[in-house]
Every structure is written in structure tokens, then in C-alpha cells.
ZATITI-826005 format. One record per residue (C-alpha): residue number from 1; x, y, z; residue in three letters. Coordinates in steps of 0.2 Angstrom, whole numbers, padded with zeros to 4 digits, m for minus. Example, Ala and Ser with C-alpha at 12.3 -4.5 7.8 and 13.67 -1.06 7.14 Angstrom:
<pts>
 resi  east north    up resn
    1  0062 m0022  0039  ALA
    2  0068 m0005  0036  SER
</pts>
This chain:
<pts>
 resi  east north    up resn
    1  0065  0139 m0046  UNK
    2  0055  0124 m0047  UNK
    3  0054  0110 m0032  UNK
    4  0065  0098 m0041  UNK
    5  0078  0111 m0044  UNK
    6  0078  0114 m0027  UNK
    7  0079  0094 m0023  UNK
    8  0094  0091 m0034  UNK
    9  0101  0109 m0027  UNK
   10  0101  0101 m0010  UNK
   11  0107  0084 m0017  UNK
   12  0122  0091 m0021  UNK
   13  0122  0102 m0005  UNK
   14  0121  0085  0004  UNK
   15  0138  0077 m0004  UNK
   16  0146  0096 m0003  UNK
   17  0141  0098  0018  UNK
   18  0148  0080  0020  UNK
   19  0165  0080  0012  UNK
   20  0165  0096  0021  UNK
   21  0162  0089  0040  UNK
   22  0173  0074  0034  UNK
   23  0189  0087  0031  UNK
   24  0187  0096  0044  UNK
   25  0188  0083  0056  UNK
   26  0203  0073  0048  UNK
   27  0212  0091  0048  UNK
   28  0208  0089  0070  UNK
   29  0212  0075  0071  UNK
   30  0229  0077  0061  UNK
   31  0233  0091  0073  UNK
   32  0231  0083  0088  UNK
   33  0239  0067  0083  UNK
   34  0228  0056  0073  UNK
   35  0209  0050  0073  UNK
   36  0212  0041  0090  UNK
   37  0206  0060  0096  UNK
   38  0192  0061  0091  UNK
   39  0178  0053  0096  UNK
   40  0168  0048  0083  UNK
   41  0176  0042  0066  UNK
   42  0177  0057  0051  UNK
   43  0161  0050  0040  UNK
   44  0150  0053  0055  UNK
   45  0157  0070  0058  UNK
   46  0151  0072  0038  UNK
   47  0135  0062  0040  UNK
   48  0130  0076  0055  UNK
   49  0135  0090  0043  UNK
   50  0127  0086  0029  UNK
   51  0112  0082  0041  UNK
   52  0110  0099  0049  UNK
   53  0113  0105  0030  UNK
   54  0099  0096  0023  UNK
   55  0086  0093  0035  UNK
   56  0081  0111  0039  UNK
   57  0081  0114  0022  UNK
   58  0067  0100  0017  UNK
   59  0058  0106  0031  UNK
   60  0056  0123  0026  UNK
   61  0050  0117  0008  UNK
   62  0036  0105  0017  UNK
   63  0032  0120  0028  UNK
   64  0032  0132  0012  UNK
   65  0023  0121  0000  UNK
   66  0010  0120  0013  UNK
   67  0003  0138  0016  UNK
   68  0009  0144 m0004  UNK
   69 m0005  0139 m0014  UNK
   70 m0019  0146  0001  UNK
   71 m0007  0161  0003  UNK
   72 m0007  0163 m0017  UNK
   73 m0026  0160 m0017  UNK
   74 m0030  0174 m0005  UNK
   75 m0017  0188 m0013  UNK
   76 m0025  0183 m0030  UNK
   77 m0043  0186 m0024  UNK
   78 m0040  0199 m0014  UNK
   79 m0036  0211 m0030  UNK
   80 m0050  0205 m0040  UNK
   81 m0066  0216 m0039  UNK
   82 m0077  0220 m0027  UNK
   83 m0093  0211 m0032  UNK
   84 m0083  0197 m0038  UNK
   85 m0076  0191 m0022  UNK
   86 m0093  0193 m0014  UNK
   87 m0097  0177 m0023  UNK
   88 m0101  0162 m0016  UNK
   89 m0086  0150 m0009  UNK
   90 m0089  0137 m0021  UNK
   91 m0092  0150 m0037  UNK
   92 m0076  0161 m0032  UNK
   93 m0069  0143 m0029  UNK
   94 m0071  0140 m0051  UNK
   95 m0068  0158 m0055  UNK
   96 m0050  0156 m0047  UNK
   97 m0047  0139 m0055  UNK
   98 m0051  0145 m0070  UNK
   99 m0038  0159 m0069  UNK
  100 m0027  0146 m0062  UNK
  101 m0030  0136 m0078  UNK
  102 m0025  0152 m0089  UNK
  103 m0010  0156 m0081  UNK
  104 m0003  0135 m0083  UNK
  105 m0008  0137 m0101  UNK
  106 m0021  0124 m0101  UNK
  107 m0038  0136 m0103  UNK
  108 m0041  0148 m0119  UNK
  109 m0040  0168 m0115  UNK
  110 m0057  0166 m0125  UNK
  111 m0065  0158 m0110  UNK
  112 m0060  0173 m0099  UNK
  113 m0067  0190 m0095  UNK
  114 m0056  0204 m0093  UNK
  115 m0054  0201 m0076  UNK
  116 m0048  0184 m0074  UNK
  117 m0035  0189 m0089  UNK
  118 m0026  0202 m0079  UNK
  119 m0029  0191 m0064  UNK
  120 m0018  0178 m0073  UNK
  121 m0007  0190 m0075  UNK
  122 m0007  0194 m0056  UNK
  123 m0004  0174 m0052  UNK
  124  0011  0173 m0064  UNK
  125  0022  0188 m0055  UNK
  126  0016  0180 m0038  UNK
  127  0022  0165 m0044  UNK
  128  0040  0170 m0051  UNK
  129  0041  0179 m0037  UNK
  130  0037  0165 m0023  UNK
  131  0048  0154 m0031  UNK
  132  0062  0165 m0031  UNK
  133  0060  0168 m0011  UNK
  134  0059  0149 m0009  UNK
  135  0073  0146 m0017  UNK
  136  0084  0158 m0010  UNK
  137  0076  0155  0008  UNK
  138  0080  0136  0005  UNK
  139  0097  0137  0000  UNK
  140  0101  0150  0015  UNK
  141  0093  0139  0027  UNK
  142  0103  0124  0021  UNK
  143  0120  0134  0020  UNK
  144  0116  0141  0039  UNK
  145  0113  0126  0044  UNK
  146  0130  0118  0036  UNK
  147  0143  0132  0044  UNK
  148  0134  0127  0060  UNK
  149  0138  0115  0061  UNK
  150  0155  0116  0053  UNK
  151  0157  0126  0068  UNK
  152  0152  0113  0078  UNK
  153  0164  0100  0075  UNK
  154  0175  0097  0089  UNK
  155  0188  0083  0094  UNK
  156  0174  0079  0107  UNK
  157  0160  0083  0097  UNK
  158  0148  0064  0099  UNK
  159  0147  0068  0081  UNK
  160  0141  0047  0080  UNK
  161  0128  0049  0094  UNK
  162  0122  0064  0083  UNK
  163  0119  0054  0068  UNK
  164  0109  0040  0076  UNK
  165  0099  0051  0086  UNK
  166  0094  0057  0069  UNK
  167  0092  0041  0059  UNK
  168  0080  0035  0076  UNK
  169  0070  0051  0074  UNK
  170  0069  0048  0055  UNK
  171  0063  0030  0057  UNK
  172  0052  0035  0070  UNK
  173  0046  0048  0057  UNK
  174  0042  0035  0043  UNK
  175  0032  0022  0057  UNK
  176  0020  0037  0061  UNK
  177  0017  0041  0043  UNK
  178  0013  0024  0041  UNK
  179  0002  0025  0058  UNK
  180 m0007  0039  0051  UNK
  181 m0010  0033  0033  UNK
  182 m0017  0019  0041  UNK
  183 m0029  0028  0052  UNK
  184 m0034  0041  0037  UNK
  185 m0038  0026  0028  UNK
  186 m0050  0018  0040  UNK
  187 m0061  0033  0046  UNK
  188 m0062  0039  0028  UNK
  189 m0071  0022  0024  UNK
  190 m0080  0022  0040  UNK
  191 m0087  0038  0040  UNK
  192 m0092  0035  0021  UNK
  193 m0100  0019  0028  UNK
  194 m0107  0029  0044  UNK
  195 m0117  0040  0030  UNK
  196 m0123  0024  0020  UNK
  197 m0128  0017  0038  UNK
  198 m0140  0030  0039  UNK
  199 m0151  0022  0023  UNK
  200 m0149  0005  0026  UNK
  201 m0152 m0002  0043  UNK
  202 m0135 m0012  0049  UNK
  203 m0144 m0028  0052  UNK
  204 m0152 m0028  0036  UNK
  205 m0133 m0026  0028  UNK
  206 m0125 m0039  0041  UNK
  207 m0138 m0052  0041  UNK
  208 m0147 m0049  0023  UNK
  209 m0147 m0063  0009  UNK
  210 m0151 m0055 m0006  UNK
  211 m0138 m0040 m0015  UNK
  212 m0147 m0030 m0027  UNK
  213 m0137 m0012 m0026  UNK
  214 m0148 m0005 m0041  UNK
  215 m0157  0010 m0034  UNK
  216 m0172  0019 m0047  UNK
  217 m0171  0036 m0051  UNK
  218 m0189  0040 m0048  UNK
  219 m0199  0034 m0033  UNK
  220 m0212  0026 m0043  UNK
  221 m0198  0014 m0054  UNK
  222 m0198 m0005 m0048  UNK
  223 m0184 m0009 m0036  UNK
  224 m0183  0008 m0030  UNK
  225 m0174  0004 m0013  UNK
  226 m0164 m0009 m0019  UNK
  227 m0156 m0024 m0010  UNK
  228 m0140 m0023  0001  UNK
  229 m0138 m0039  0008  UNK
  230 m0118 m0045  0013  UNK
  231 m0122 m0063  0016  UNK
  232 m0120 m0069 m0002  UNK
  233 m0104 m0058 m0005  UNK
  234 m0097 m0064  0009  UNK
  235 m0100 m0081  0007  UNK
  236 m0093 m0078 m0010  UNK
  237 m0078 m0072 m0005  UNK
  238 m0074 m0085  0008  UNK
  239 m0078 m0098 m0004  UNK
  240 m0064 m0091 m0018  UNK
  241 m0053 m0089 m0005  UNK
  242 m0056 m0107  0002  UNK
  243 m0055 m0115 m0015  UNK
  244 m0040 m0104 m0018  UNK
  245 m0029 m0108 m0002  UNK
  246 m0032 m0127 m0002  UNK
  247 m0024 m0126 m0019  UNK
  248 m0011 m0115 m0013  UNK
  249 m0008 m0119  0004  UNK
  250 m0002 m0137  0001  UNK
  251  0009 m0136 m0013  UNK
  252  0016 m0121 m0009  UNK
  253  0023 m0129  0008  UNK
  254  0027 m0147  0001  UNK
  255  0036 m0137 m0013  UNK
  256  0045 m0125  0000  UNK
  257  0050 m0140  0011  UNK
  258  0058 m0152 m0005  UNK
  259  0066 m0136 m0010  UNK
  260  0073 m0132  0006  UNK
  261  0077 m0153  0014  UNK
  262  0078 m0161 m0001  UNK
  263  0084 m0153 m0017  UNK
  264  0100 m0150 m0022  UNK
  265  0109 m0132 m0023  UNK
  266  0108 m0133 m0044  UNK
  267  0090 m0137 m0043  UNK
  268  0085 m0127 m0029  UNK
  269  0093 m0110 m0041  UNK
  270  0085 m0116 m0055  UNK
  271  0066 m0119 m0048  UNK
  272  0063 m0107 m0036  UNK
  273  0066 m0089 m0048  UNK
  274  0056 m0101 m0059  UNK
  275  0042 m0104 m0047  UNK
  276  0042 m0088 m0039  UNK
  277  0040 m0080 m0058  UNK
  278  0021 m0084 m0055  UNK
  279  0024 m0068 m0043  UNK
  280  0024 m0057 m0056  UNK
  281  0011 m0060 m0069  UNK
  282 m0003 m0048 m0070  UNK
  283 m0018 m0055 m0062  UNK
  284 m0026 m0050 m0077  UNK
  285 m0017 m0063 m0089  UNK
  286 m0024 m0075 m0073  UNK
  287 m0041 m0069 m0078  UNK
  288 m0040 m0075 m0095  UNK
  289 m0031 m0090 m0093  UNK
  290 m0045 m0094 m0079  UNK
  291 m0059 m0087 m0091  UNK
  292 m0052 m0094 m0108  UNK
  293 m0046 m0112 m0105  UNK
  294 m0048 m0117 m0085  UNK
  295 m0068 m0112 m0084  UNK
  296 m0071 m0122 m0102  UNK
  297 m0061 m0136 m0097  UNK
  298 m0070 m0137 m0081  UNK
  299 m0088 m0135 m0087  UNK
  300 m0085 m0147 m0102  UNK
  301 m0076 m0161 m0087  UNK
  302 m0091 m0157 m0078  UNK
  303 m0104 m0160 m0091  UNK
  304 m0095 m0178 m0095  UNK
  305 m0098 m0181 m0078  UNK
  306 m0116 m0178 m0078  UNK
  307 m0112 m0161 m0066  UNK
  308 m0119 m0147 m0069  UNK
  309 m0105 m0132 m0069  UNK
  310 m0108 m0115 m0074  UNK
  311 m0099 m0105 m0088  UNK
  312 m0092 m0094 m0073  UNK
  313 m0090 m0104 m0059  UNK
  314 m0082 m0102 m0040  UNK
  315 m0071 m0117 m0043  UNK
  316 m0064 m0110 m0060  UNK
  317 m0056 m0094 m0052  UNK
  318 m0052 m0104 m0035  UNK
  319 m0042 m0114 m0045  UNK
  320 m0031 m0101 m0057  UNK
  321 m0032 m0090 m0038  UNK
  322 m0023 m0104 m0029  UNK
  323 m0012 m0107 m0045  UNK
  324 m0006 m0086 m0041  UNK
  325 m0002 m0084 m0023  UNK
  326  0009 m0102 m0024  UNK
  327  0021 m0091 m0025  UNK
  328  0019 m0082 m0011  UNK
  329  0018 m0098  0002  UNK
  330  0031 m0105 m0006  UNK
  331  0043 m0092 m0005  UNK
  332  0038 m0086  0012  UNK
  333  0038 m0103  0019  UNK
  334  0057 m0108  0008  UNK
  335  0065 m0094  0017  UNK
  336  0059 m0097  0035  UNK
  337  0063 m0116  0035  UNK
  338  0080 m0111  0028  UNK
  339  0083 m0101  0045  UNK
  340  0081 m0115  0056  UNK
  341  0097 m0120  0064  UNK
  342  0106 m0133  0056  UNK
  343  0112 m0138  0075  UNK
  344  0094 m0142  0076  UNK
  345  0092 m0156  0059  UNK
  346  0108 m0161  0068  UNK
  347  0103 m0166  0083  UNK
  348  0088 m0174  0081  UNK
  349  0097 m0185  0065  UNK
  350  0111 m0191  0080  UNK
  351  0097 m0196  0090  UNK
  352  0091 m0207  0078  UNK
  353  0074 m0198  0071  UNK
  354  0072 m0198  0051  UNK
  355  0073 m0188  0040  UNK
  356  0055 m0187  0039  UNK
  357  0050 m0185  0058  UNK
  358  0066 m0173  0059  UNK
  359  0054 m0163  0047  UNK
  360  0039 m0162  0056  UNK
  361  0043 m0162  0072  UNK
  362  0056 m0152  0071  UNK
  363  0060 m0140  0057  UNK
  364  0040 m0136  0057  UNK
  365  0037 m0132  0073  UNK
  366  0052 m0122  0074  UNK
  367  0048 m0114  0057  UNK
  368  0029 m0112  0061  UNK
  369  0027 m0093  0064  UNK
  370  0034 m0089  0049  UNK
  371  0023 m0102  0039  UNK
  372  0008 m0096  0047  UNK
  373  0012 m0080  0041  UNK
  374  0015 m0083  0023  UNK
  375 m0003 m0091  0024  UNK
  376 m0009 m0075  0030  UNK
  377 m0001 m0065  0016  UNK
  378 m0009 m0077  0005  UNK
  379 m0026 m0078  0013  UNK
  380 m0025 m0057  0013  UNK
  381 m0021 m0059 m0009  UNK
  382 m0035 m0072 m0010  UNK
  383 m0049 m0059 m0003  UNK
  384 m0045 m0046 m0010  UNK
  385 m0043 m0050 m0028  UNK
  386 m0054 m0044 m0043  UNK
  387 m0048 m0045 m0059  UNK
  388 m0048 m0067 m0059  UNK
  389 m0066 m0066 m0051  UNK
  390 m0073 m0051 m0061  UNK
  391 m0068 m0063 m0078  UNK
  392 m0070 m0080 m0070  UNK
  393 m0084 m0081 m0058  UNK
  394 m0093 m0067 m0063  UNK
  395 m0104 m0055 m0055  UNK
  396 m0120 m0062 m0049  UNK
  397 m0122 m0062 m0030  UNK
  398 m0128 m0081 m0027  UNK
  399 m0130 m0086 m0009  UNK
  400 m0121 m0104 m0011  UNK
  401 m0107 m0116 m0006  UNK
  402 m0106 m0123 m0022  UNK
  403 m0093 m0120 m0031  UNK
  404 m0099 m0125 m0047  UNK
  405 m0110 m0111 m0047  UNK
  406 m0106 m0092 m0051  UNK
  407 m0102 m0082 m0037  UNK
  408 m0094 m0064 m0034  UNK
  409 m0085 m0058 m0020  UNK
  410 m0083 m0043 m0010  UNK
  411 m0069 m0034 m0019  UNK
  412 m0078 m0036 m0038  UNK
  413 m0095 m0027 m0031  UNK
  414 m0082 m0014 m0024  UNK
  415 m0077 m0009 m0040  UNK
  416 m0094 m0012 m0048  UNK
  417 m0101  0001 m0037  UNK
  418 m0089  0014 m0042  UNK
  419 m0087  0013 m0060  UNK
  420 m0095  0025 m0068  UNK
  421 m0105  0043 m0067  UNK
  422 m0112  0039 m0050  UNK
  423 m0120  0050 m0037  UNK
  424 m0109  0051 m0024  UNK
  425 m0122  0054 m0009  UNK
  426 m0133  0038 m0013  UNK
  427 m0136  0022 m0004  UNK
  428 m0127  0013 m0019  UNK
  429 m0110  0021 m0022  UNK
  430 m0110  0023 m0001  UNK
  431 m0111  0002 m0001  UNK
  432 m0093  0001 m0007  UNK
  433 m0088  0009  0009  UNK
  434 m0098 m0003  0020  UNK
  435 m0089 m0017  0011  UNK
  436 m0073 m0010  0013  UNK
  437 m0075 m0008  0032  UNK
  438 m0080 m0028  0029  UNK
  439 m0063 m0032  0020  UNK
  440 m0055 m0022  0034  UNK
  441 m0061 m0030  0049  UNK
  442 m0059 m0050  0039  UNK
  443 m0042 m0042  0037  UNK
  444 m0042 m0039  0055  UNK
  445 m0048 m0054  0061  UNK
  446 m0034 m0065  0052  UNK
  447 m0021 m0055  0060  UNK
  448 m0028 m0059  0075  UNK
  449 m0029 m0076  0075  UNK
  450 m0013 m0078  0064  UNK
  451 m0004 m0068  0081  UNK
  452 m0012 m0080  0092  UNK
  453 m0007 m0095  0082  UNK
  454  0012 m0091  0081  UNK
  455  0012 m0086  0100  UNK
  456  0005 m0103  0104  UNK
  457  0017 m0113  0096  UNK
  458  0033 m0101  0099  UNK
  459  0030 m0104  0118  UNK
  460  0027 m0119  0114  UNK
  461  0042 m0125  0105  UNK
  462  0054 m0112  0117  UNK
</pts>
């Protein structure tokens, strides 16, 4: 029985085990008098069942999908012959996948030897056959686990402690997934960029000015060590980004602040879906509004003015950059300036401030936090975008604060490393790892000062 069977099977072992554990305790409570016996209310009697039904269930499937492919592996090897499990890991690891591939339907008996044919054969009983032990192991865990606790309920049963116990450990459950994904994430890429470390010195990656990743096949090929500088990447990227948020920034707040003191209820419903439906375009029709018609129109402004302005220049995808994370300043800042008190507005209009000084002295500083982190959020969008910078600014590393000029940025050499057939193991596919590591402790940085920023001014203003 395949896994989704099983899902839905259990699906509808959830509603059954719940209706369940809700009857039997209405038919207590009607015994004893009505539900003012019991001490929880009948859903949560039902919630518990169901629960007890269900989550055994889904953790004997985790626990069963885990070992059946190793277990299937060693049970499928262990009757091939003799000298073809004496064949190197990596070698035994191909023949297995191919008989793999032959049993799925995807590889041509024709491929195959005699043995991998009846091996396939092999792996399609095993198969059948664990998937009928799962299903039946699942189901009779899930039923166990309901007439437990059918048994269970009991007038005094704290059937409602129960079910938030559960829900507590379940939320607990999702946070430390999302610990450990975390912390997957970060020693994958510093491990990789440990390894690339060991070819280029750290201070020559830090503190270099030129980036040159192309390495030569042979030793005697010009460039052959290449050039892994971060300076002009990074200066790249902070120059987008700054170009970018001083676009963003300002009318994404004065927008959020008419919309939220100022505008009235027709217009605020009208504008604000409007605005925010910037949110959803594809960065990548960005990048060919900034390509096609921003970056001409600035380069032909440019040269009216006697200004030199590259084809591809920093300012071009600042600008269209800005334009995309409006929304997100806005939106952010709209709804944390609409949860201010109103007591607040109030009081400082009867003492006789305006409407303007009730603003900023005020509804800002009350509101500060939550601005400060909608700026994040749009700082964080700025760095790490691509697409507006791979079609606007281009791909040459210059080491300059001018945005007229073409720049790249950290994110675009990223994915420049890795397109491609590249050999995994060399300096030049390991430098998108160091970068990342880069991007992740920027990130870090603006978190840090964001936090110290809205503890400042929350202390401040309680």
C-alpha cells in the first residue's frame, strides 16, 4: 500500500477516533447527569482520542520509512553472487541502482545481466511484501492506540490537559525542526567554505580587491590560481542594496503613515491590495523592466547630462530593487502603526499637539520596533536578490561607489559559480560556499543591530 494510501487511511481514522472519543463521553456525561461531570468538554475527549489514534501511527511510518530502503538494500545484496558483493561500495552502490531502476520501470532489461534481472525480481516481492507489513502495522498501531484510549475516557479523565500537552509538544516539535534546519544549513556551507579555505588563504578572500574565480585546467594556462577577492562583491552588494533602501525606505513609510493617519477607509481598501500587488511580481519581470526601459532611460539622461552611465549600471537595478521591496516597508510598517492605541492619538491631540508632532512623537516611537523590522526584512530582500542584478548591473566585479558604473553582487557570483558542469572539489565552485557564509553573517549582523535598535527605543518609550 503506498504512503499516501496510508495518509489518507489515517485521515479518516482521525475524524472516525474523534467522533468516537466525542460519543463516548456525551453517553458519561448523560449518565451521570449532563456534561457538568465531566471535566473537560466532549471535543477535547475526541481531540485526545483521535490524537493517541494518529500520532503513533505517523510515528511508526517515519520510524519505518527510515530503515526500509537500507534494510531492502542489504536483503537485495545479500542474495546476489558471491563475487558481485565483493565489489567495491561505490561500484555495488550503481549495480544496486541500476536494479533499482529496472524494477521502477525506468531502465531496459537490455542494460541488465542475468543477475540484476532476477535481482529485480527479488526487489519487487520485498517490496509488495514490505508495504503490506506497513500497512497492516500502521493501521494496528493506529487502532491500538484508539481503543486505548476509548478505554481511557473517564468523567475525571483531564482529557483538555491531554490535548494541550500534546499541541505544546507539537509546537515544540516544529521550533526544533526549524532549529536544526537552521543549523544543517550553516555547517553544510561552513564546512564547504572550511574546505575552500584550505586553497585560498582567509585574508587574501577578506581583504582582496580583485575577483577573478576562473581557474585553468592545466598548470601552465595564464590565470591558473585565479583571483578570489570579496572586497568588490561586497561593495557591490552594499551599494544595490543602499541605492535600493533609500528608494524603498522613504516611500514605503510616508506611504504607510498617509495610509494609516490620513486616508480614508475607501481609499485605504483600494490602495494598499494595489500597492502591495508589487509583492507579487516575479523578480524576473523586475529584471527586464530594469534591463529594458530603466537602465536606457538612465544612460540616455545621463549622457544628456554629459554623465557617463554604463549600459548596466548600479543605480539602474538599485532603482527597480527599491521599486520591489516598497511593498514590503509599507505593508509591514501599515500594520504596525495601525496597532498603536488610539488612547494614545487621543491624548496627545487633547493636549493640544498636531496632528503632525502627534505622529512623530508619538505614533513612531510607539510604532518603532515594528518599523525597524520591516526595514530589515527589506534590507535582508535587497542582499539577497539576483535575478534584477544578473539583468541590470551585470556581472563584472568592479571595486567602486559609483553607481553609474556596473557592479555585481554577492548573490549573482553565487549562482555564477554553480551553473554549470563544475568540479565540485575546486577552489572555484567551493567560493560560493565562502560567500554564502558572507550573506550569513551580513544577515546576522542586521539582526543584531535591528534587536538593539528596537530595545533601545522600547525602553525608551515604556
Amino acid at each position: 500500500m503506498h504512503t499516501t494510501s496510508i495518509l489518507l487511511v489515517l485521515a479518516a481514522l482521525f475524524v472516525v477516533s474523534f467522533l468516537l472519543g466525542r460519543k463516548r463521553s456525551q453517553v458519561l456525561a448523560m449518565r451521570l447527569g449532563g456534561m457538568a461531570s465531566l471535566h473537560s468538554l466532549p471535543k477535547h475527549y475526541g481531540y485526545m482520542t483521535a490524537a493517541w489514534a494518529v500520532i503513533p501511527a505517523l510515528l511508526a511510518l517515519a520510524l519505518w520509512l527510515g530503515f526500509e530502503s537500507s534494510v531492502l538494500y542489504k536483503l537485495v545484496i545479500a542474495q546476489l553472487p558471491k563475487e558481485i558483493q565483493q565489489l567495491p561500495a561505490d561500484e555495488l552502490g550503481l549495480y544496486y541502482n541500476q536494479v533499482q531502476g529496472f524494477a521502477l520501470g525506468s531502465i531496459d532489461a537490455e542494460q541488465l545481466d542475468r543477475s540484476q534481472v532476477e535481482a529485480a525480481e527479488h526487489y519487487k516481492r520485498l517490496s509488495s511484501n514490505f508495504s503490506q507489513i506497513k500497512a497492516a502495522l500502521i493501521f494496528l498501531v493506529a487502532i491500538v492506540g484508539a481503543l486505548l484510549a476509548l478505554k481511557r475516557v473517564t468523567p475525571v479523565l483531564r482529557a483538555r490537559n491531554h490535548v494541550e500537552s500534546i499541541i505544546e509538544w507539537i509546537l515544540f516539535g516544529s521550533s526544533f525542526i526549524a532549529v536544526l534546519t537552521t543549523l544543517g544549513i550553516v555547517l553544510s556551507i561552513l564546512f564547504e567554505a572550511i574546505r575552500f579555505f584550505q586553497f585560498i588563504p582567509l585574508d587574501d578572500f577578506l581583504f582582496g580587491v580583485h575577483w577573478s574565480p576562473q581557474m585553468a585546467i592545466r598548470a601552465d594556462q595564464v590565470g591558473a590560481t585565479g583571483s578570489f577577492g570579496l572586497i568588490p562583491l561586497l561593495v557591490g552588494t552594499l551599494l544595490i542594496s543602499a541605492v535600493a533602501l533609500t528608494i524603498a525606505v522613504p516611500v514605503g513609510l510616508m506611504s504607510a503613515i498617509y495610509l494609516s493617519e490620513y486616508a480614508t477607509r475607501g481609499f485605504r481598501a483600494i490602495t494598499k491590495p494595489v500597492l502591495e500587488i508589487l509583492a507579487g511580481v516575479p523578480t524576473v519581470v523586475y529584471g527586464f523592466f530594469a534591463a529594458l526601459t530603466v537602465a536606457p532611460f538612465i544612460r540616455d539622461l545621463g549622457e544628456s547630462m554629459g554623465l557617463s552611465v554604463a549600459s548596466e549600471s548600479a543605480l539602474a537595478a538599485g532603482i527597480v530593487m527599491g521599486i520591489m521591496i516598497i511593498p514590503f516597508v509599507l505593508s509591514l510598517s501599515d500594520d504596525i502603526i495601525n496597532a498603536v492605541p488610539v488612547s494614545l492619538r487621543e491624548a496627545s491631540l487633547g493636549m493640544g499637539a498636531t496632528m503632525n508632532e502627534t505622529i512623530r512623537k508619538v505614533v513612531l516611537p510607539a510604532a518603532l520596533p515594528g518599523i525597524v523590522g520591516g526595514i530589515l526584512l527589506a534590507a535582508s530582500r535587497a542582499i539577497g536578490e539576483t535575478m534584477i542584478v544578473v539583468m541590470a548591473a551585470g556581472l563584472s566585479a568592479n571595486l567602486t561607489i559609483n553607481p553609474f558604473e556596473a557592479v555585481t553582487t554577492i548573490t549573482v557570483q553565487i549562482v555564477t559559480l554553480l551553473v554549470g558542469d563544475q568540479e565540485f572539489d575546486s577552489p572555484k565552485t567551493l567560493a560560493a560556499f565562502a560567500l554564502g557564509l558572507v550573506l550569513f553573517f551580513v544577515t546576522l549582523v542586521l539582526n543584531i543591530v535591528a534587536l538593539f535598535v528596537v530595545r533601545k527605543y522600547r525602553e525608551q518609550y515604556e
